[in-house]
GUMIKE-961200 format. One line per 4 residues: number of its first residue (from 1); for each residue x, z, y of N, C-alpha, C, CB. Coordinates in Angstrom, 2 decimals, always signed. Glycine has a CB too. Example, Ala and Ser with C-alpha at 12.3 -4.5 7.8 and 13.67 -1.06 7.14 Angstrom:
REM GUMIKE-961200
1) +13.19,+7.80,-5.69,+12.30,+7.80,-4.50,+13.20,+7.80,-3.30,+11.31,+9.05,-4.47; +12.85,+7.08,-2.25,+13.67,+7.14,-1.06,+12.90,+7.87,+0.03,+14.08,+5.72,-0.60 .
//
This chain:
REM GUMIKE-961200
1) +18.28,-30.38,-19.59,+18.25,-31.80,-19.87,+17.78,-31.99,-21.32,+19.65,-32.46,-19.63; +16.72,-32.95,-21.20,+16.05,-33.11,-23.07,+16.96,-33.97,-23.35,+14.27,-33.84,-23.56; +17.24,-34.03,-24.94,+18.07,-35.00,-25.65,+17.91,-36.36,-25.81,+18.15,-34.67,-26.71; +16.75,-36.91,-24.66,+16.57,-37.98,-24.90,+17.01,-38.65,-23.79,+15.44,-38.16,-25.30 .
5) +16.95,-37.64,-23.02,+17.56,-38.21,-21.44,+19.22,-38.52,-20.82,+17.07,-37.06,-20.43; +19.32,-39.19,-20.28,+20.64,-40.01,-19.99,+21.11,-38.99,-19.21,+20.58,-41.55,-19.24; +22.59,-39.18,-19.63,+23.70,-38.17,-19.05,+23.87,-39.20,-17.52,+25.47,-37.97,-20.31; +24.26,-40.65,-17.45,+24.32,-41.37,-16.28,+23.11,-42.18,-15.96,+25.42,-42.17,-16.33 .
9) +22.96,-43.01,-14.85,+21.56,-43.89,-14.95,+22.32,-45.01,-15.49,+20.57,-44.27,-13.39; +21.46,-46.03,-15.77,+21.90,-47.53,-16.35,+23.13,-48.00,-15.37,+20.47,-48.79,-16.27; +24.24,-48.30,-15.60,+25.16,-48.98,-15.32,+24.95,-50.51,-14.66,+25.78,-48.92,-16.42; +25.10,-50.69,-13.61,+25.44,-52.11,-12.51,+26.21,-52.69,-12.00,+25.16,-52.22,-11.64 .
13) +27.08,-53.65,-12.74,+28.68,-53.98,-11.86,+28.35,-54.55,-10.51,+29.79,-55.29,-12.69; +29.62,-53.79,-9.80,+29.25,-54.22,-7.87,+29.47,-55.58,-7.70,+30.40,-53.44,-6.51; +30.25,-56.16,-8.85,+30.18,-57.94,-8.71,+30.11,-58.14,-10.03,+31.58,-58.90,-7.98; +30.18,-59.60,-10.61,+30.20,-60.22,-11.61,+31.52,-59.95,-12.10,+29.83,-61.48,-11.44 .
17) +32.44,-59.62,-11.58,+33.86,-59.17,-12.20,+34.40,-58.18,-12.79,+34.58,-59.16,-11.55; +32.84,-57.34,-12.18,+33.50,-55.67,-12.10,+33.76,-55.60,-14.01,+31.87,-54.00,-11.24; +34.77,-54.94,-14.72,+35.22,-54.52,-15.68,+33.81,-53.60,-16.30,+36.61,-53.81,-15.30; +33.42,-53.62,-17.56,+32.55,-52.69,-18.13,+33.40,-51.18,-18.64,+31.83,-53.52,-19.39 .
21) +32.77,-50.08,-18.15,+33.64,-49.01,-18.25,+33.23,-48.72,-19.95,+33.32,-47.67,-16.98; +34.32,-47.83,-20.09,+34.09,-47.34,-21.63,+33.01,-46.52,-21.92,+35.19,-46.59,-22.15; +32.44,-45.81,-20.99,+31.57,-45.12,-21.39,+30.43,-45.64,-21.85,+31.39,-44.42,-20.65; +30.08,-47.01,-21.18,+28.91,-48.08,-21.15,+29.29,-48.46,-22.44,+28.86,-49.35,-19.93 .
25) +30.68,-49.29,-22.92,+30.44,-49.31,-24.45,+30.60,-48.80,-25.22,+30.67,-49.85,-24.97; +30.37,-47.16,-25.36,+30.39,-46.27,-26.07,+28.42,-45.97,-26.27,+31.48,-45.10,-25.33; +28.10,-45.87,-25.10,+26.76,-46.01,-25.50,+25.97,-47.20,-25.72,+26.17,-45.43,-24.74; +26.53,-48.48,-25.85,+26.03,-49.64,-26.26,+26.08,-49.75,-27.55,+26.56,-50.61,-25.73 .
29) +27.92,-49.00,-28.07,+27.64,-49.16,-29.63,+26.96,-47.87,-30.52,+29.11,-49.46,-30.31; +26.35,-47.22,-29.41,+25.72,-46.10,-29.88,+24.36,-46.49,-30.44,+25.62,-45.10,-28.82; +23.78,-47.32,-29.51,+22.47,-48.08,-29.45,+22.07,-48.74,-30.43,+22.40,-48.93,-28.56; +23.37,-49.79,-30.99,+23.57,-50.66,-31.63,+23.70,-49.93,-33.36,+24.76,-51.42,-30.90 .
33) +23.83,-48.54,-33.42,+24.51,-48.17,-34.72,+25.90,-48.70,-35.14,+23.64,-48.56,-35.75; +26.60,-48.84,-34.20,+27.90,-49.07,-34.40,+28.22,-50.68,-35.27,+28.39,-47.71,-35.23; +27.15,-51.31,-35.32,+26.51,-52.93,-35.73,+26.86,-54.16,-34.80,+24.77,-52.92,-35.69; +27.27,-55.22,-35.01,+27.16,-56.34,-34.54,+25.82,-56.81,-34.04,+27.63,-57.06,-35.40 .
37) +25.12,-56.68,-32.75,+24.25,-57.19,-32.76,+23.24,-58.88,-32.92,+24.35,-56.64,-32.12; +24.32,-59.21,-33.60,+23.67,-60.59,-34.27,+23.80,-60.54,-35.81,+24.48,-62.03,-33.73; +24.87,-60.15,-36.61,+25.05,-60.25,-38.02,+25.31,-58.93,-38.38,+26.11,-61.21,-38.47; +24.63,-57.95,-37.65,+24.50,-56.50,-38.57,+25.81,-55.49,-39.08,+23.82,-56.95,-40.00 .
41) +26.60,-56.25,-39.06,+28.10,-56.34,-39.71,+28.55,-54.80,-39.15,+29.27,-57.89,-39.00; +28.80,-53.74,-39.58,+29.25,-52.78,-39.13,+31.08,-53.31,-38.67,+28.90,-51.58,-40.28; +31.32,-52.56,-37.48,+32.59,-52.92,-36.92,+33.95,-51.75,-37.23,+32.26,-53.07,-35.28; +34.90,-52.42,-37.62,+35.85,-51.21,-38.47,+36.85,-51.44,-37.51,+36.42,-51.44,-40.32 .
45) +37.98,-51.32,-38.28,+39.65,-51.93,-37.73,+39.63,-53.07,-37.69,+40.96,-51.71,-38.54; +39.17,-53.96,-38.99,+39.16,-55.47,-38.78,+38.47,-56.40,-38.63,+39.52,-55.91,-39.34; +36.75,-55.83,-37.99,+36.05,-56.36,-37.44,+35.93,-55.87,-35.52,+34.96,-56.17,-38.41; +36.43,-55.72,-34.92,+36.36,-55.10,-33.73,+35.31,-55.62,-32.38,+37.73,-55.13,-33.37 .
49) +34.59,-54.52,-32.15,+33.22,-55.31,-31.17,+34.07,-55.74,-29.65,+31.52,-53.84,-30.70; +33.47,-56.80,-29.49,+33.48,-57.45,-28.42,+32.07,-57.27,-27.56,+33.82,-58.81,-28.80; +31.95,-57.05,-26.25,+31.03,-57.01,-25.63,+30.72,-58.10,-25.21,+31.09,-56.29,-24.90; +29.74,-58.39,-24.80,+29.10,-59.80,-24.26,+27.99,-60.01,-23.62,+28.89,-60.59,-25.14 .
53) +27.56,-60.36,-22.41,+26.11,-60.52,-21.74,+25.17,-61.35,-22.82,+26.22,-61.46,-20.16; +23.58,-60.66,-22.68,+23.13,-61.44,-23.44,+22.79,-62.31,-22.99,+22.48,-61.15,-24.06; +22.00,-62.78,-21.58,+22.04,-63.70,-20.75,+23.26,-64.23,-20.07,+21.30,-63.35,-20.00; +24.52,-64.98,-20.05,+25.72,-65.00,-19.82,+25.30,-65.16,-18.08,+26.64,-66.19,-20.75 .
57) +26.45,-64.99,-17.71,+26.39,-64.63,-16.14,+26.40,-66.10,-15.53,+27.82,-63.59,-15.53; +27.22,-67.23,-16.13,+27.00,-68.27,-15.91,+25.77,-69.08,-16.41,+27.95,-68.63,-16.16; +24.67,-68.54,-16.73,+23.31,-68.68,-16.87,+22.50,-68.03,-16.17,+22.98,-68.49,-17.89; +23.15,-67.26,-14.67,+22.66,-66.51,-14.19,+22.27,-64.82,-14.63,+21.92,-67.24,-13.99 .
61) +23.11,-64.20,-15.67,+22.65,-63.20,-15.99,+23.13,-62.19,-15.00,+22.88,-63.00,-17.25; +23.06,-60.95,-15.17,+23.30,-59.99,-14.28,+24.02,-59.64,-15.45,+22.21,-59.10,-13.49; +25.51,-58.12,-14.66,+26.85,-57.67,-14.97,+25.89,-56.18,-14.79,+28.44,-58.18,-13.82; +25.17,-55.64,-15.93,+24.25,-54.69,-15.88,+24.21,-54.30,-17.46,+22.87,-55.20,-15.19 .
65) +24.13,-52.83,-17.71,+24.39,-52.32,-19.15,+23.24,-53.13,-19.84,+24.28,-50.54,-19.37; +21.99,-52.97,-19.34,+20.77,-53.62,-20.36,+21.17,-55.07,-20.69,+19.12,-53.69,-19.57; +21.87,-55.95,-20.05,+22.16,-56.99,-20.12,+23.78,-57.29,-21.43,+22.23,-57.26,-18.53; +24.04,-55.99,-22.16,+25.31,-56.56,-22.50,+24.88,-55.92,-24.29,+26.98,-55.81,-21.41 .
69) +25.55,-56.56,-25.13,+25.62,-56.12,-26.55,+27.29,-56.02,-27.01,+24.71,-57.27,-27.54; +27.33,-55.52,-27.96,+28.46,-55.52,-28.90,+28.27,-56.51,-29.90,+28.65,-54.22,-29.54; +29.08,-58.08,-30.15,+29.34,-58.54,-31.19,+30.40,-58.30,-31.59,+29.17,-59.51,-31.25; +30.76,-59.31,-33.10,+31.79,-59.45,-33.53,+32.44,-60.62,-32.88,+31.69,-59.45,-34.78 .
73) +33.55,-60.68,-33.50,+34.27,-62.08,-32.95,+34.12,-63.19,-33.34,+35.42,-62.17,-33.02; +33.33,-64.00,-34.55,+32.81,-64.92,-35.06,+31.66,-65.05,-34.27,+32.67,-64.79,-36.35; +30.75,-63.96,-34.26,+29.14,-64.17,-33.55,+29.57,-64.17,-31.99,+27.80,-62.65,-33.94; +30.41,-63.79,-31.49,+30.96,-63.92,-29.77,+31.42,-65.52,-29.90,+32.64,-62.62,-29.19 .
77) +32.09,-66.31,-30.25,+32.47,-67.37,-30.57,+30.91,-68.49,-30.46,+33.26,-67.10,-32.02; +30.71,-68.22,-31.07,+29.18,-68.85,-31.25,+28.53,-68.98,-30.37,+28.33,-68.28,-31.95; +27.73,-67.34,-30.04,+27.12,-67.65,-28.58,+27.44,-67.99,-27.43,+26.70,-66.97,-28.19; +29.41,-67.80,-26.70,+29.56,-68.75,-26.12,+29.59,-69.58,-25.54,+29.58,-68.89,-26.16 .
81) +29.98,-70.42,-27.00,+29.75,-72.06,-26.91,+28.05,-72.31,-26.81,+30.46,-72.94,-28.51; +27.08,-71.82,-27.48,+25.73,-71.69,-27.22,+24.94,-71.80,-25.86,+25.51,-70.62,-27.67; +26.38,-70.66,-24.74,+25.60,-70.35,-23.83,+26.53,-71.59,-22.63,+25.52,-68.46,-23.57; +27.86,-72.28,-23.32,+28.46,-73.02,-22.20,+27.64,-74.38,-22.74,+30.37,-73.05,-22.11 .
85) +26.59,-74.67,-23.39,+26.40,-75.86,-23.97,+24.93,-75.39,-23.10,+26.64,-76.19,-25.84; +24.59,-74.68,-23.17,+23.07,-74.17,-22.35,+23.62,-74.92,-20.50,+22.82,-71.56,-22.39; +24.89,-74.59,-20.50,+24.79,-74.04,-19.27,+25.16,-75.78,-18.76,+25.94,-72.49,-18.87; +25.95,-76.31,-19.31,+25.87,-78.17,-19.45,+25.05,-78.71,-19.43,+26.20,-78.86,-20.40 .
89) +24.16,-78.46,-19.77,+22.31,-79.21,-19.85,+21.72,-78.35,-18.61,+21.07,-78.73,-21.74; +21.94,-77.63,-18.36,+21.05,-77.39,-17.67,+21.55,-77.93,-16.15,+20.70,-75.97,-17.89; +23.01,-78.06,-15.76,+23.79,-78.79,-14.80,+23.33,-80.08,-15.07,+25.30,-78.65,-14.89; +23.70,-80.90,-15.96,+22.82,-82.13,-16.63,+21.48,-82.55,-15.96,+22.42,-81.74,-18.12 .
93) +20.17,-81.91,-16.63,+19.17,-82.28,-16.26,+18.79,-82.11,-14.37,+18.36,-81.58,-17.25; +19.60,-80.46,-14.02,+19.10,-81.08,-12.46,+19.91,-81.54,-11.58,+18.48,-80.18,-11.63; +21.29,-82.57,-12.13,+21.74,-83.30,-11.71,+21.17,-84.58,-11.38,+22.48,-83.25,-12.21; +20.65,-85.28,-12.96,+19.53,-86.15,-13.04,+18.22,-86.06,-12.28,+19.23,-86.13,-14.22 .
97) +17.58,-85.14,-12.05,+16.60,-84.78,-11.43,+17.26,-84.61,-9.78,+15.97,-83.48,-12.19; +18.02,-84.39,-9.40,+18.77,-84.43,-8.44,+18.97,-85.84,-7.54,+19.85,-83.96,-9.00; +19.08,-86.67,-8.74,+19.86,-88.03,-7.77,+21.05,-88.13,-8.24,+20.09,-87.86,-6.08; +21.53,-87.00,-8.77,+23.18,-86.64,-8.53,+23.65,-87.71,-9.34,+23.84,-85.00,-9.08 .
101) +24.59,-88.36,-9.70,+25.72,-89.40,-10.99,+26.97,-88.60,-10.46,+25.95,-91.70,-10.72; +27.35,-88.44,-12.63,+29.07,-87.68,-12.28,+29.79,-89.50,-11.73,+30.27,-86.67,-14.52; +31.33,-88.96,-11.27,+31.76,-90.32,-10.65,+32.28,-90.66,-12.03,+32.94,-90.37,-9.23; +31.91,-91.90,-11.57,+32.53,-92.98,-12.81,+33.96,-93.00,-13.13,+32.30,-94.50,-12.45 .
105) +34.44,-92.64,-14.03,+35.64,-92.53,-14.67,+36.30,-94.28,-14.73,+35.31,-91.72,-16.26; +35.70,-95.26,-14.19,+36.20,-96.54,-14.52,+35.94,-97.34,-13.11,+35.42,-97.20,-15.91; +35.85,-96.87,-11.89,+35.39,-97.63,-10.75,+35.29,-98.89,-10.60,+35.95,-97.41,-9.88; +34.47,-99.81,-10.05,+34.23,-101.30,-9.93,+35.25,-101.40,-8.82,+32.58,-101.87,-9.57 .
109) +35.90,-102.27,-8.59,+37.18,-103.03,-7.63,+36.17,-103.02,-6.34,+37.87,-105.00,-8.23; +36.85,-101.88,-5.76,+35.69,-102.43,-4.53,+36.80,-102.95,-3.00,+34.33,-100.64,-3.95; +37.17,-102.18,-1.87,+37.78,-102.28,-0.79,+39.27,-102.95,-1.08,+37.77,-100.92,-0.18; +39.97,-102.06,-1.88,+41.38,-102.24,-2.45,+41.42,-103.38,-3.24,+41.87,-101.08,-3.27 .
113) +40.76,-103.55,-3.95,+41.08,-104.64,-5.03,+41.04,-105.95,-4.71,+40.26,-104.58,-6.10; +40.72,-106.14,-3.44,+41.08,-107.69,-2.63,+42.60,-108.22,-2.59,+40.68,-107.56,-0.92; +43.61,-106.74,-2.55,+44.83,-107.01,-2.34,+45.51,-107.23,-3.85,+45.41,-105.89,-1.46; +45.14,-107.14,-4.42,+45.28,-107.34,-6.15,+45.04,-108.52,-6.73,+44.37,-106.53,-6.95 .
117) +46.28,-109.26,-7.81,+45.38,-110.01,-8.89,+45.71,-109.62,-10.03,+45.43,-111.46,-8.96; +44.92,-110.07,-11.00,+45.03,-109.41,-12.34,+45.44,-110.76,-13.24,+43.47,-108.58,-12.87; +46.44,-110.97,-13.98,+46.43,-111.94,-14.86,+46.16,-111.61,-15.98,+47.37,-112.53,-14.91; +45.53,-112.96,-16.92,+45.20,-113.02,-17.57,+45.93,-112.06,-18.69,+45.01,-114.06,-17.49 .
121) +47.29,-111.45,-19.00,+48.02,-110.57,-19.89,+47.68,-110.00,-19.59,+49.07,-110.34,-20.14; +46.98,-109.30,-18.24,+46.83,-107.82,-17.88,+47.89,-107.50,-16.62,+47.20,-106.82,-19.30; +48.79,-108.08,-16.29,+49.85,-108.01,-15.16,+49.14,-107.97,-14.36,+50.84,-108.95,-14.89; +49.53,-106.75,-13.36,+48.94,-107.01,-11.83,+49.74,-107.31,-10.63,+48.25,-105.88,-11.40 .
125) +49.81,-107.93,-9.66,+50.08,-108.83,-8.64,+49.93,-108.17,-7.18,+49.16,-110.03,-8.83; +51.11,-108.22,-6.40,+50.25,-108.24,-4.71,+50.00,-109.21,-4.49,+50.85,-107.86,-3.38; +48.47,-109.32,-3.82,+48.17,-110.94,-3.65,+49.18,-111.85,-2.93,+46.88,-111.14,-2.84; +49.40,-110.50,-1.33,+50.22,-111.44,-0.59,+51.79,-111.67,-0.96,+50.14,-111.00,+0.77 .
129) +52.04,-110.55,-1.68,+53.80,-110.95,-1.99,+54.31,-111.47,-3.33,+54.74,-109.61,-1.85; +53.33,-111.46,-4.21,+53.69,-111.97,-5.49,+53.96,-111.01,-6.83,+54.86,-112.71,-5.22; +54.52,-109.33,-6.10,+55.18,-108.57,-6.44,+54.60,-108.24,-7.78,+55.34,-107.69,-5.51; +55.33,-107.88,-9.14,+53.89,-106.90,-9.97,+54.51,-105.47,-9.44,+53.73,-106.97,-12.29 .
133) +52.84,-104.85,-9.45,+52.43,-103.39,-9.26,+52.38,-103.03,-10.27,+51.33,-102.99,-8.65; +53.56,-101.41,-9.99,+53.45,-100.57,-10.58,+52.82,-99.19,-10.92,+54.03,-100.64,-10.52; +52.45,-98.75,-11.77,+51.18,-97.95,-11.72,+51.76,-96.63,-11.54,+50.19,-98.06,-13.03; +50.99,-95.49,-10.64,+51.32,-94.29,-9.95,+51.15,-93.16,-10.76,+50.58,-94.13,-8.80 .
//
């Protein structure tokens, strides 16, 4: 075996859940020079690498060694939110493009609200019994 060649083939989790084994991030932070791959930052006792997809899986990435780096915990923090703010827009636009509307958090009085009155303080009423309603 030449020294350039891999002791295992590239690593593939059997689902999106599967756990990354140690050996995978032993040769990730091998790759990496034992570095943060966003801020360079060599990782000690009190910087400790965190692994992370670089395409996040909820962006569709694959649970696959080529797909994962070692950050720190400031630069893991970051991308993230980077990649849950990616992943909001992109639900977003082909929602819009969709047709789709999230439901309205404030509904217009539609079927139900015949049996209701509202006074002017804000008190609400059964139409037919007079009663005020109390809220659930």
């Amino acid at each position: 075996m030449t020294p350039t060649a891999r002791k295992h083939p590239e690593w593939i989790g059997k689902t999106p859940d599967t756990a990354v084994p140690s050996w995978v991030k032993s040769r990730i932070l091998d790759a990496q020079d034992g570095r943060c791959a966003e801020c360079r930052n060599d990782f000690c006792a009190q910087l400790r690498p965190e692994f992370d997809h670089i395409t996040a899986l909820i962006n569709l990435g694959e649970n696959r060694e080529s797909n994962l780096q070692a950050l720190c915990g400031p630069c893991h923090g970051k991308k993230t939110a980077a990649d849950v703010a990616l992943k909001a827009k992109v639900a977003r636009v082909r929602g819009n493009h969709l047709g789709l509307k999230p439901k309205s958090s404030r509904p217009v009085g539609g079927q139900n609200a015949k049996n209701f009155i509202i006074q002017p303080g804000g008190r609400v009423l059964h139409r037919d019994t007079r009663e005020p309603v109390t809220r659930r």
